[in-house]
mmCIF file of the N, C-alpha and C atoms, coordinates in Angstrom:
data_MODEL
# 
_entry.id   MODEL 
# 
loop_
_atom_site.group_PDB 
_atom_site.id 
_atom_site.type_symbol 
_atom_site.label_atom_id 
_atom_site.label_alt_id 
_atom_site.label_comp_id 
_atom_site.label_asym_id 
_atom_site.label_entity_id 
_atom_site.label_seq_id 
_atom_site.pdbx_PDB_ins_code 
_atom_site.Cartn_x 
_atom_site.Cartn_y 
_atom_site.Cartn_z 
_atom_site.occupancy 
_atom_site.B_iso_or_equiv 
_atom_site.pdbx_formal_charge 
_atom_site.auth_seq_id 
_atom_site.auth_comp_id 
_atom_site.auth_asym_id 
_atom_site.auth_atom_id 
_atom_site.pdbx_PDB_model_num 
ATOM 1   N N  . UNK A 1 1  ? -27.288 -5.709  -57.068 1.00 0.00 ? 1  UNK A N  1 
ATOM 2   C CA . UNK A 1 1  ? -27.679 -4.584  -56.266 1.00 0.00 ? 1  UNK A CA 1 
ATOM 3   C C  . UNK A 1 1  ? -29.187 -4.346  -56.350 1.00 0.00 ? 1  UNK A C  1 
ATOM 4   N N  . UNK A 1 2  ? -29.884 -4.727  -57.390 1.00 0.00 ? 2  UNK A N  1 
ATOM 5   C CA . UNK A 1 2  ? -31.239 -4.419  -57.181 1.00 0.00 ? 2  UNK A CA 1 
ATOM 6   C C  . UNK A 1 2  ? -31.694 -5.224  -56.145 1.00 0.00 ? 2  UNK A C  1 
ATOM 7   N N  . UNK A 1 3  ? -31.664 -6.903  -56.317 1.00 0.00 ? 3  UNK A N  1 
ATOM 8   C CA . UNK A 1 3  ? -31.984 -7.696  -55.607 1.00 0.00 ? 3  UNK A CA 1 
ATOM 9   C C  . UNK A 1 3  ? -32.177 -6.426  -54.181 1.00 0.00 ? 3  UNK A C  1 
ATOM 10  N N  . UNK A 1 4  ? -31.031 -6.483  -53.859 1.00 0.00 ? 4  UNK A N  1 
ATOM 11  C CA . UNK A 1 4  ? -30.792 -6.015  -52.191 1.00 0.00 ? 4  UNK A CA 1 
ATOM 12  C C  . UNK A 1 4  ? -31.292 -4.629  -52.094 1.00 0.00 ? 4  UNK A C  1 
ATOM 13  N N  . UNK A 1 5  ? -31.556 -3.715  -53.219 1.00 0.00 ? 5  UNK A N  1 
ATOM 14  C CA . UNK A 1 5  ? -32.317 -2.463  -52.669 1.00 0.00 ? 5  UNK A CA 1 
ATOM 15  C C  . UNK A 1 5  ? -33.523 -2.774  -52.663 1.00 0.00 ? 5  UNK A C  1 
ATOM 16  N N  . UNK A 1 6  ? -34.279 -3.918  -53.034 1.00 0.00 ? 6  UNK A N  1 
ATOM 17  C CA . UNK A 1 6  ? -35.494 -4.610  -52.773 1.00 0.00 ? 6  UNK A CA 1 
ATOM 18  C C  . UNK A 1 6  ? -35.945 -4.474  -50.957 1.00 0.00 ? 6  UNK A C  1 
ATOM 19  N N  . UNK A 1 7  ? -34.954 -4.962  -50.567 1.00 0.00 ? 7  UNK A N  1 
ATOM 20  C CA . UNK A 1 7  ? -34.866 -5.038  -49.068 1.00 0.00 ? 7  UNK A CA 1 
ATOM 21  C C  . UNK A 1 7  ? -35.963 -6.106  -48.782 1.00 0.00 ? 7  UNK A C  1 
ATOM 22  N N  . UNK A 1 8  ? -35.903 -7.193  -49.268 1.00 0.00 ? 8  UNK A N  1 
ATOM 23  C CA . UNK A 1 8  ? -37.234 -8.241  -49.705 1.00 0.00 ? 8  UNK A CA 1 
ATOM 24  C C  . UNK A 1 8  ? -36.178 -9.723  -50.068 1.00 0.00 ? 8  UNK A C  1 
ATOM 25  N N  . UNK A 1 9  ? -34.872 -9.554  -49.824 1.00 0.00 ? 9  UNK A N  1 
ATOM 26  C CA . UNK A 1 9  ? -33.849 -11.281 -49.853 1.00 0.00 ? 9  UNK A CA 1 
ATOM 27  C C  . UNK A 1 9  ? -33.749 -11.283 -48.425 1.00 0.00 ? 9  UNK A C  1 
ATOM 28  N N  . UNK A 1 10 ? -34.100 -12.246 -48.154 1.00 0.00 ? 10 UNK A N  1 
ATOM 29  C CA . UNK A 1 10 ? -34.198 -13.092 -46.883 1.00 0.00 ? 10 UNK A CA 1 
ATOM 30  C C  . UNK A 1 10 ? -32.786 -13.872 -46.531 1.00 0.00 ? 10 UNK A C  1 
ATOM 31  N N  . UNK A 1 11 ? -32.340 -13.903 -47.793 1.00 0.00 ? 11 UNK A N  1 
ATOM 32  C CA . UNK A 1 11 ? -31.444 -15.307 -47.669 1.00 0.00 ? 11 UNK A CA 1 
ATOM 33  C C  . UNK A 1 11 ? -29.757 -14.595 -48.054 1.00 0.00 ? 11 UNK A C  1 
ATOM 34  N N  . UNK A 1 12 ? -29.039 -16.128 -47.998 1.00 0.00 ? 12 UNK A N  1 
ATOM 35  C CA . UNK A 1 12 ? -27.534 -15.474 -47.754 1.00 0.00 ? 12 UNK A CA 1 
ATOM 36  C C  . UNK A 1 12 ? -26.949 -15.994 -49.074 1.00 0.00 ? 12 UNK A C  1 
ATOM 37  N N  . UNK A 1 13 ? -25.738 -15.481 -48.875 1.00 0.00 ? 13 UNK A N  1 
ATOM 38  C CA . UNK A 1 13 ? -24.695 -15.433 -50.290 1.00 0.00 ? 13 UNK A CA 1 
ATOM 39  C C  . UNK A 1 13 ? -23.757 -16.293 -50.331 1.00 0.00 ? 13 UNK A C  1 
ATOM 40  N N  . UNK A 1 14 ? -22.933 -16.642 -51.026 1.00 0.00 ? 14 UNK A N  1 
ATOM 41  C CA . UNK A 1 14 ? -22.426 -18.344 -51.543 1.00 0.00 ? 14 UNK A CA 1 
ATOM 42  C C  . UNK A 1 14 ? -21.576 -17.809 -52.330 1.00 0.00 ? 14 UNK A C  1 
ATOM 43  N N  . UNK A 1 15 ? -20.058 -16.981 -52.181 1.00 0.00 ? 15 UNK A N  1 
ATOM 44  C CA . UNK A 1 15 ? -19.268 -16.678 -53.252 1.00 0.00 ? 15 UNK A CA 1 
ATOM 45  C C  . UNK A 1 15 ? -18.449 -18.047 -53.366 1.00 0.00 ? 15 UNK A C  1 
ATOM 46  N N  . UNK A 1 16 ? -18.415 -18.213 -54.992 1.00 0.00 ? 16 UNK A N  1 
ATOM 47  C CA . UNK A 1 16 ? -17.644 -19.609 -55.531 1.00 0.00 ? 16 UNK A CA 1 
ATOM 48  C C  . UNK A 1 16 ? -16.210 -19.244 -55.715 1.00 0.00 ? 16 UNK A C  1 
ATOM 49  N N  . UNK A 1 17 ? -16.085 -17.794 -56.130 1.00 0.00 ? 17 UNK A N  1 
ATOM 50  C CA . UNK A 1 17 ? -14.342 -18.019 -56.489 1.00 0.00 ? 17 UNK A CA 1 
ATOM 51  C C  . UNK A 1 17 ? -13.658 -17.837 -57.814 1.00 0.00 ? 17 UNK A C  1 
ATOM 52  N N  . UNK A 1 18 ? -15.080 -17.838 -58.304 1.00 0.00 ? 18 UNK A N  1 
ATOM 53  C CA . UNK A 1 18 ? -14.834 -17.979 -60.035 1.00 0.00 ? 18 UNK A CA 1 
ATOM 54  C C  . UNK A 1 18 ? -15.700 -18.883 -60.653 1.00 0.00 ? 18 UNK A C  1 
ATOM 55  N N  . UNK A 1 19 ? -15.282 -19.330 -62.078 1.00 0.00 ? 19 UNK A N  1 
ATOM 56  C CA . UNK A 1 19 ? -15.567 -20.635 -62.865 1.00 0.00 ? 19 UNK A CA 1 
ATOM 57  C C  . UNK A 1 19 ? -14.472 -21.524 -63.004 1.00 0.00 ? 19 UNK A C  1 
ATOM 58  N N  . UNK A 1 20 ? -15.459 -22.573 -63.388 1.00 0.00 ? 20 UNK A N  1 
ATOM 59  C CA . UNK A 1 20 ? -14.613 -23.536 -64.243 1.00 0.00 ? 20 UNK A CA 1 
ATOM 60  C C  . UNK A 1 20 ? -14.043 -23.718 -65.245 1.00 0.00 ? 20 UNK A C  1 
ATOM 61  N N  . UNK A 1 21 ? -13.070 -23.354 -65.631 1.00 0.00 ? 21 UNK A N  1 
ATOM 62  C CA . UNK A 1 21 ? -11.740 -23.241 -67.114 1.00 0.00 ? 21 UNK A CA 1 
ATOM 63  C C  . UNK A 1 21 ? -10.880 -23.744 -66.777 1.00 0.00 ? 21 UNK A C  1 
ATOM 64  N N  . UNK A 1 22 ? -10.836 -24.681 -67.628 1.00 0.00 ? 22 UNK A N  1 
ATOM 65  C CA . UNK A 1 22 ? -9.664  -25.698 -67.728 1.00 0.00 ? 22 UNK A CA 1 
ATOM 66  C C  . UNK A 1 22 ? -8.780  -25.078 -68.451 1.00 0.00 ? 22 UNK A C  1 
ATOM 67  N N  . UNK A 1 23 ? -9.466  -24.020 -69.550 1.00 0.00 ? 23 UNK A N  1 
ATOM 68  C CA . UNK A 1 23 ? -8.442  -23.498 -70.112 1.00 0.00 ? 23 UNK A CA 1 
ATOM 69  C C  . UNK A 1 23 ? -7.153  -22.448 -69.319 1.00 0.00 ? 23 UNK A C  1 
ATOM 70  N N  . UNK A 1 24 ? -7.846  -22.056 -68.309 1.00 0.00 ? 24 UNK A N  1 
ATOM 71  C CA . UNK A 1 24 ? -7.233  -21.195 -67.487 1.00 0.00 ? 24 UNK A CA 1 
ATOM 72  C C  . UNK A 1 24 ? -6.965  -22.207 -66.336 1.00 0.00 ? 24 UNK A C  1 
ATOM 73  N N  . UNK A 1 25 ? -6.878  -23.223 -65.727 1.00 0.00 ? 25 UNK A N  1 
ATOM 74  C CA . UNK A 1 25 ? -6.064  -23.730 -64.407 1.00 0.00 ? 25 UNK A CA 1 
ATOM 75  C C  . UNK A 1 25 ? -7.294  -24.224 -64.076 1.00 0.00 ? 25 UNK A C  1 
ATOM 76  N N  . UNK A 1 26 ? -8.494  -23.425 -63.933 1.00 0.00 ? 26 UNK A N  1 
ATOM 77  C CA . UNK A 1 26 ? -9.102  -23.790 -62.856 1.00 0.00 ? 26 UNK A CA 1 
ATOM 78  C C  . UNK A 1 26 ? -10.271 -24.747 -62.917 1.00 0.00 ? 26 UNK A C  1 
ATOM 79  N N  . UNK A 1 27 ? -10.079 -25.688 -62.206 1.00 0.00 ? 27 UNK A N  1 
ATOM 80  C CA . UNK A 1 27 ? -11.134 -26.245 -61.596 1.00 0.00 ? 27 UNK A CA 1 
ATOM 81  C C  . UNK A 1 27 ? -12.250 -26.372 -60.597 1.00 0.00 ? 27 UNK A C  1 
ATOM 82  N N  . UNK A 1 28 ? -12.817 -27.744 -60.514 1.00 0.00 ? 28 UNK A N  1 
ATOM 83  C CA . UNK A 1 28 ? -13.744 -27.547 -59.435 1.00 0.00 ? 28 UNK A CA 1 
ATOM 84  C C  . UNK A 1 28 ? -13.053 -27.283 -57.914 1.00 0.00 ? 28 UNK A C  1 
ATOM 85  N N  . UNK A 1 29 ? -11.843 -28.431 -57.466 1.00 0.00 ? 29 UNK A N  1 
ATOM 86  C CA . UNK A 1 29 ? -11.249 -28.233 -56.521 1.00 0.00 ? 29 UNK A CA 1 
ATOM 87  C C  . UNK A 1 29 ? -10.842 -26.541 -56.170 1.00 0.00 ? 29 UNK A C  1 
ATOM 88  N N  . UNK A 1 30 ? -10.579 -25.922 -56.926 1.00 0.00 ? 30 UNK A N  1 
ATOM 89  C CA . UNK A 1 30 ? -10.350 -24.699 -57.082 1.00 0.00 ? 30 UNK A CA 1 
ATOM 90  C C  . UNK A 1 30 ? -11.223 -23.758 -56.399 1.00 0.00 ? 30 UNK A C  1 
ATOM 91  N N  . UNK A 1 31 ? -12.390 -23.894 -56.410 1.00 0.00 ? 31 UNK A N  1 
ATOM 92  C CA . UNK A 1 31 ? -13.485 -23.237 -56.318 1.00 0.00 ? 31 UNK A CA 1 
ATOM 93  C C  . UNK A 1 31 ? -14.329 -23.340 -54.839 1.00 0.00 ? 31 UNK A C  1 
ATOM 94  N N  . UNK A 1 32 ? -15.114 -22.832 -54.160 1.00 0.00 ? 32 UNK A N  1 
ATOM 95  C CA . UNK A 1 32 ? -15.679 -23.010 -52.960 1.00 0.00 ? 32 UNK A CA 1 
ATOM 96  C C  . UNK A 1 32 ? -17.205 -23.687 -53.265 1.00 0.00 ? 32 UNK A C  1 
ATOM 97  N N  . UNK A 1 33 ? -16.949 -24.678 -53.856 1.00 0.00 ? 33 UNK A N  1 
ATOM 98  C CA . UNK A 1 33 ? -18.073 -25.589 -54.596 1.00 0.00 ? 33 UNK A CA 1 
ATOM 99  C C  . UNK A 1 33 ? -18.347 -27.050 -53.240 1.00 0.00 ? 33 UNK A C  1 
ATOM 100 N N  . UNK A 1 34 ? -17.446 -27.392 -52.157 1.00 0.00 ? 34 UNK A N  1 
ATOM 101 C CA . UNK A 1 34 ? -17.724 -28.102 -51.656 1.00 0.00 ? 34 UNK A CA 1 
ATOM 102 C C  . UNK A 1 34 ? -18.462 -27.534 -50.340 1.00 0.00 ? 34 UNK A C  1 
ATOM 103 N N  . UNK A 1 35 ? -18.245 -26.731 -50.005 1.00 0.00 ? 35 UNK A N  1 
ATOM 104 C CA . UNK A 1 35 ? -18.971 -25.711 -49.098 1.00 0.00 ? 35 UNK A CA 1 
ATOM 105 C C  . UNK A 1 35 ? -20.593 -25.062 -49.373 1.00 0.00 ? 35 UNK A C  1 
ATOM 106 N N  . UNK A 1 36 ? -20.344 -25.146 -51.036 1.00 0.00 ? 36 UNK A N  1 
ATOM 107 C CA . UNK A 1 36 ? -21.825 -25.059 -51.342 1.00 0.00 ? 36 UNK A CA 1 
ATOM 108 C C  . UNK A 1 36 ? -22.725 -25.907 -51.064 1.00 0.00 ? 36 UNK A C  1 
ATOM 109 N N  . UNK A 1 37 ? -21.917 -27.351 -51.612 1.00 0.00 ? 37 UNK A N  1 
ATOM 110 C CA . UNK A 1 37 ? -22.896 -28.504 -51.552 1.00 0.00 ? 37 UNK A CA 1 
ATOM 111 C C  . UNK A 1 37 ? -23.405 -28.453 -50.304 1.00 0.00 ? 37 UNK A C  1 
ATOM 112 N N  . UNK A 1 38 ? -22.409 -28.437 -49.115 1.00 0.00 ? 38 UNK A N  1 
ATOM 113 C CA . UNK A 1 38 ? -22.564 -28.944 -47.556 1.00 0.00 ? 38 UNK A CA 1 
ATOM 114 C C  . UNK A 1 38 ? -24.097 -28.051 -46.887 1.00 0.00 ? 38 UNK A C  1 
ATOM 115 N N  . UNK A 1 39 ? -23.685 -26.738 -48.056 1.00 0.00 ? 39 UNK A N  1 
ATOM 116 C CA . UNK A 1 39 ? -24.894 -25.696 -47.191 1.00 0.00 ? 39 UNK A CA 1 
ATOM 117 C C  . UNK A 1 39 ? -25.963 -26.253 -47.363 1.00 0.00 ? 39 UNK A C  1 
ATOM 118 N N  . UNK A 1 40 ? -25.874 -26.562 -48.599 1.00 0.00 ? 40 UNK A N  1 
ATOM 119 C CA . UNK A 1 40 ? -27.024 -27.186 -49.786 1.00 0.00 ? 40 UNK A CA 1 
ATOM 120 C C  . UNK A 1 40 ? -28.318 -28.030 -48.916 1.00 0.00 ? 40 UNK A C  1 
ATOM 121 N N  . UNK A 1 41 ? -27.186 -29.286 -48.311 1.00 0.00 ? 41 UNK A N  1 
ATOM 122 C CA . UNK A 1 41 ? -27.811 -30.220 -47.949 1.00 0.00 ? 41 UNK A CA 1 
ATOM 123 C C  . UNK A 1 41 ? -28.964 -29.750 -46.385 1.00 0.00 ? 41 UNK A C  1 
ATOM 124 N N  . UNK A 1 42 ? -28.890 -28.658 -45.890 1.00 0.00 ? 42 UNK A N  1 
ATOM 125 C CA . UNK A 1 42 ? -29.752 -28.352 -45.132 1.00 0.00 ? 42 UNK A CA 1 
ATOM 126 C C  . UNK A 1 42 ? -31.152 -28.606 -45.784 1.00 0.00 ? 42 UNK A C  1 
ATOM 127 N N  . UNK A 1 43 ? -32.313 -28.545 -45.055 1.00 0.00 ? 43 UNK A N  1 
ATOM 128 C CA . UNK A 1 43 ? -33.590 -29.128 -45.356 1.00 0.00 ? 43 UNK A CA 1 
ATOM 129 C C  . UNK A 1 43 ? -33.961 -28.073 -45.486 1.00 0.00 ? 43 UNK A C  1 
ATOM 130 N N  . UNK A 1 44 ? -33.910 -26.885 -44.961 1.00 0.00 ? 44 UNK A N  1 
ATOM 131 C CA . UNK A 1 44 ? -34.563 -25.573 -44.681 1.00 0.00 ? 44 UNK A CA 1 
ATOM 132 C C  . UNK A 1 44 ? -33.915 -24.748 -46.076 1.00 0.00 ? 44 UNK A C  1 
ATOM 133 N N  . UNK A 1 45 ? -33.106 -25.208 -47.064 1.00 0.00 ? 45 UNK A N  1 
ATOM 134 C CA . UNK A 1 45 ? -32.961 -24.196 -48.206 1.00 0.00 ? 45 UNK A CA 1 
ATOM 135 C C  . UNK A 1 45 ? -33.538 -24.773 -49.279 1.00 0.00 ? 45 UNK A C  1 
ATOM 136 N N  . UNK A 1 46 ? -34.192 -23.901 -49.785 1.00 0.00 ? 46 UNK A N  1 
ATOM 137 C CA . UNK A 1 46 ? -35.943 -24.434 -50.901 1.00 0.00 ? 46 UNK A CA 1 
ATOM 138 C C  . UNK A 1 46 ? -35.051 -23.718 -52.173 1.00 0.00 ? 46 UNK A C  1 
ATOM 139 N N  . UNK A 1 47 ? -34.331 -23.057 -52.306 1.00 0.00 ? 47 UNK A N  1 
ATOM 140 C CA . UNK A 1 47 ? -33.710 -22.249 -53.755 1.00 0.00 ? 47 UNK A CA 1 
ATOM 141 C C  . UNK A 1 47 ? -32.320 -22.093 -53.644 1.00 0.00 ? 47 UNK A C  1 
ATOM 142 N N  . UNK A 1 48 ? -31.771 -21.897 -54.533 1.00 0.00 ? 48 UNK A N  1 
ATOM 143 C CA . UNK A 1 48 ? -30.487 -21.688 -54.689 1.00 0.00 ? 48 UNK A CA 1 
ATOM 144 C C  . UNK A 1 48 ? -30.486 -21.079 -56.469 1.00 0.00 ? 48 UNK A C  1 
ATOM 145 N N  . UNK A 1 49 ? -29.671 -19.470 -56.100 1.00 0.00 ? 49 UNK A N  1 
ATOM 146 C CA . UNK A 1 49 ? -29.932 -18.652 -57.613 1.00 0.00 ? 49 UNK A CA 1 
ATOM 147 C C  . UNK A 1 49 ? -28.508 -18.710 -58.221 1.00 0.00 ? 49 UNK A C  1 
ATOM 148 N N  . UNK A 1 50 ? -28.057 -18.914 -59.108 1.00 0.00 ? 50 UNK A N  1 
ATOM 149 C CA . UNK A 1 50 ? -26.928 -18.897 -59.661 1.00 0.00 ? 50 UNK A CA 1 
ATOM 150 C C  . UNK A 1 50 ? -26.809 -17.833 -60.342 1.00 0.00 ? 50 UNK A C  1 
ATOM 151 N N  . UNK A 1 51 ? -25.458 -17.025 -60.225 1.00 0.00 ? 51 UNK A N  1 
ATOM 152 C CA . UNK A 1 51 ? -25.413 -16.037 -60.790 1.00 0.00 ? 51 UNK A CA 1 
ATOM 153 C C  . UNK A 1 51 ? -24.459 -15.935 -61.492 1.00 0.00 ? 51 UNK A C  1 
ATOM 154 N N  . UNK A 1 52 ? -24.035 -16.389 -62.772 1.00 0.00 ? 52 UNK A N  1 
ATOM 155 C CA . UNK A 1 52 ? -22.716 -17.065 -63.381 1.00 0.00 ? 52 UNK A CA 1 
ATOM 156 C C  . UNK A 1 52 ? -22.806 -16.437 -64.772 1.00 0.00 ? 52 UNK A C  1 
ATOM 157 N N  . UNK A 1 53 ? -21.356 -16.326 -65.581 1.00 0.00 ? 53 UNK A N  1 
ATOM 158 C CA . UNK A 1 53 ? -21.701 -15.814 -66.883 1.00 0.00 ? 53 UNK A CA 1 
ATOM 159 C C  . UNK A 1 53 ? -22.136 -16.473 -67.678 1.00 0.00 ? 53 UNK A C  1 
ATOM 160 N N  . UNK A 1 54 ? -22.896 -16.308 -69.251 1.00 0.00 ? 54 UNK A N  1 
ATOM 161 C CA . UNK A 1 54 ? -23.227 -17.091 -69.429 1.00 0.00 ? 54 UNK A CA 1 
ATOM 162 C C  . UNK A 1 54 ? -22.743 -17.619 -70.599 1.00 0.00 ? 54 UNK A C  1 
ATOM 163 N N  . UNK A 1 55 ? -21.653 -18.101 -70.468 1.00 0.00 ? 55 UNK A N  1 
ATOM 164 C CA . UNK A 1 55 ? -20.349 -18.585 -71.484 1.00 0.00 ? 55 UNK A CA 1 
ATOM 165 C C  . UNK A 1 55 ? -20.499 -20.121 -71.266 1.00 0.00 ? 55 UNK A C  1 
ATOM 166 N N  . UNK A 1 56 ? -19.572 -20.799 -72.190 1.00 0.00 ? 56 UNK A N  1 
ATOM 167 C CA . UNK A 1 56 ? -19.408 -22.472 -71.624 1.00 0.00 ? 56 UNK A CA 1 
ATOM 168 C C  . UNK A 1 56 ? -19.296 -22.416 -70.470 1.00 0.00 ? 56 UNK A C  1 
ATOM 169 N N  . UNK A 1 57 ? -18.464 -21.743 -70.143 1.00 0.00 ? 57 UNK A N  1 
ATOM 170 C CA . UNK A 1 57 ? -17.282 -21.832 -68.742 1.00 0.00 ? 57 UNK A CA 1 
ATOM 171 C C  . UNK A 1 57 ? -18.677 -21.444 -67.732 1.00 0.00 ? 57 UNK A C  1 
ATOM 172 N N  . UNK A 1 58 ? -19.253 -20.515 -67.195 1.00 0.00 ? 58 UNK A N  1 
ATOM 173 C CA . UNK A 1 58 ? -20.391 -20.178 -66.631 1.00 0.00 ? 58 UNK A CA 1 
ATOM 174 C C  . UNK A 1 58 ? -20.909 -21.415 -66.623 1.00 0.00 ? 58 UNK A C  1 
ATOM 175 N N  . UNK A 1 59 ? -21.879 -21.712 -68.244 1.00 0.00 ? 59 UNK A N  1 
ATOM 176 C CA . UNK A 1 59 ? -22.824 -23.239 -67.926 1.00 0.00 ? 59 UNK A CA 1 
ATOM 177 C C  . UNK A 1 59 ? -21.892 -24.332 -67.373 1.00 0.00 ? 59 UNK A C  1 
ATOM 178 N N  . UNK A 1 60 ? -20.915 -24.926 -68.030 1.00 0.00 ? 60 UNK A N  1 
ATOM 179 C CA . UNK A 1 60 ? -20.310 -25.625 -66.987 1.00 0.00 ? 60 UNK A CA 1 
ATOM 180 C C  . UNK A 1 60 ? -20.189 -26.094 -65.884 1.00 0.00 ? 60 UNK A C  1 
ATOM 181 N N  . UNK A 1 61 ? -19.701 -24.969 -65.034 1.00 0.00 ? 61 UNK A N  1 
ATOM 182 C CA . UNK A 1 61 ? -20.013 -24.645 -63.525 1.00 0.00 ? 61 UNK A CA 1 
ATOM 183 C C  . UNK A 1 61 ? -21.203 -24.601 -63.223 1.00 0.00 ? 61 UNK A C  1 
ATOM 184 N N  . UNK A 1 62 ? -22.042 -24.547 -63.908 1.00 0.00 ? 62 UNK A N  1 
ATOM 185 C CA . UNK A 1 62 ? -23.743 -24.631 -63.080 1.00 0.00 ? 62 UNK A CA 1 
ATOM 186 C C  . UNK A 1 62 ? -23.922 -26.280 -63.463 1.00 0.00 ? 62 UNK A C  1 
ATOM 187 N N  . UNK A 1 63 ? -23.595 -26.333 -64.717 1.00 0.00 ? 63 UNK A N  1 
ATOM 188 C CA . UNK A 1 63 ? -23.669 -27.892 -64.602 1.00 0.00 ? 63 UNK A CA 1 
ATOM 189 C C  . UNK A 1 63 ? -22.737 -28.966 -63.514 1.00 0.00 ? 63 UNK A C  1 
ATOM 190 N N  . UNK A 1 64 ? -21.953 -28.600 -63.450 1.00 0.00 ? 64 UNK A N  1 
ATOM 191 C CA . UNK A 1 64 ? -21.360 -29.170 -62.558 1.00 0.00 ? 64 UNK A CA 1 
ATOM 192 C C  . UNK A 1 64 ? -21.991 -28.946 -61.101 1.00 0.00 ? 64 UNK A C  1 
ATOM 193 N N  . UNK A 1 65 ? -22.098 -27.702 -60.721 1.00 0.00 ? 65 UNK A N  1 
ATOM 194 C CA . UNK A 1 65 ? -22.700 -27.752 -59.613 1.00 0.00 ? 65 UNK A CA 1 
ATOM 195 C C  . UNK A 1 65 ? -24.169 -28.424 -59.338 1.00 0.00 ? 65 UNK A C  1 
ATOM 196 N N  . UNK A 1 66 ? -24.582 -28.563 -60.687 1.00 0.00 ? 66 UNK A N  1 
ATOM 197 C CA . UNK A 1 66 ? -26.183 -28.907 -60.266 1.00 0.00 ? 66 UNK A CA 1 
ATOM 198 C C  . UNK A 1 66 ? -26.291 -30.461 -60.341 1.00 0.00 ? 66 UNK A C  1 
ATOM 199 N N  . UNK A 1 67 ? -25.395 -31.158 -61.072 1.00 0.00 ? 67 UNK A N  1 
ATOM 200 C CA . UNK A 1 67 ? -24.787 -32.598 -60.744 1.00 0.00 ? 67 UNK A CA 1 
ATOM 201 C C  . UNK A 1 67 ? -24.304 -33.198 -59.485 1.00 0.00 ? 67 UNK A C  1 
ATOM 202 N N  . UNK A 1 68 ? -23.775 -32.312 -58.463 1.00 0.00 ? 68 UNK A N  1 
ATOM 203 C CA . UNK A 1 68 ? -23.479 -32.335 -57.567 1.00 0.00 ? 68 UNK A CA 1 
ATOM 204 C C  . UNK A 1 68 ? -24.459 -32.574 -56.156 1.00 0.00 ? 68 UNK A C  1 
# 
């Protein structure tokens, strides 16, 4: 919410769905992680902010996504 009472983000939002826990079910398939990539690959997006907890499970998923 700060971000956006900034009134100064230009850019759009990317909900994933969750993390990655294997301990809990979920995986990557699980997740709206292939939709990210696809946005990804546009030429015109210079950043991408991750906003994830910051547990294994959190890094994980950023690792995974940033492998991707």
């Amino acid at each position: 919410m700060a971000i956006e009472n900034t009134r100064q983000f230009r850019g759009v939002y990317h909900v994933l769905g969750g993390i990655i826990s294997l301990m809990d079910g979920t995986g990557p398939a699980d997740l709206n992680i292939e939709s990210l990539v696809n946005r990804t690959m546009d030429e015109s997006v210079e950043e991408v902010i991750m906003a994830l907890s910051s547990t294994m499970e959190g890094d994980t998923t950023n690792f995974y996504i940033y492998r991707r």
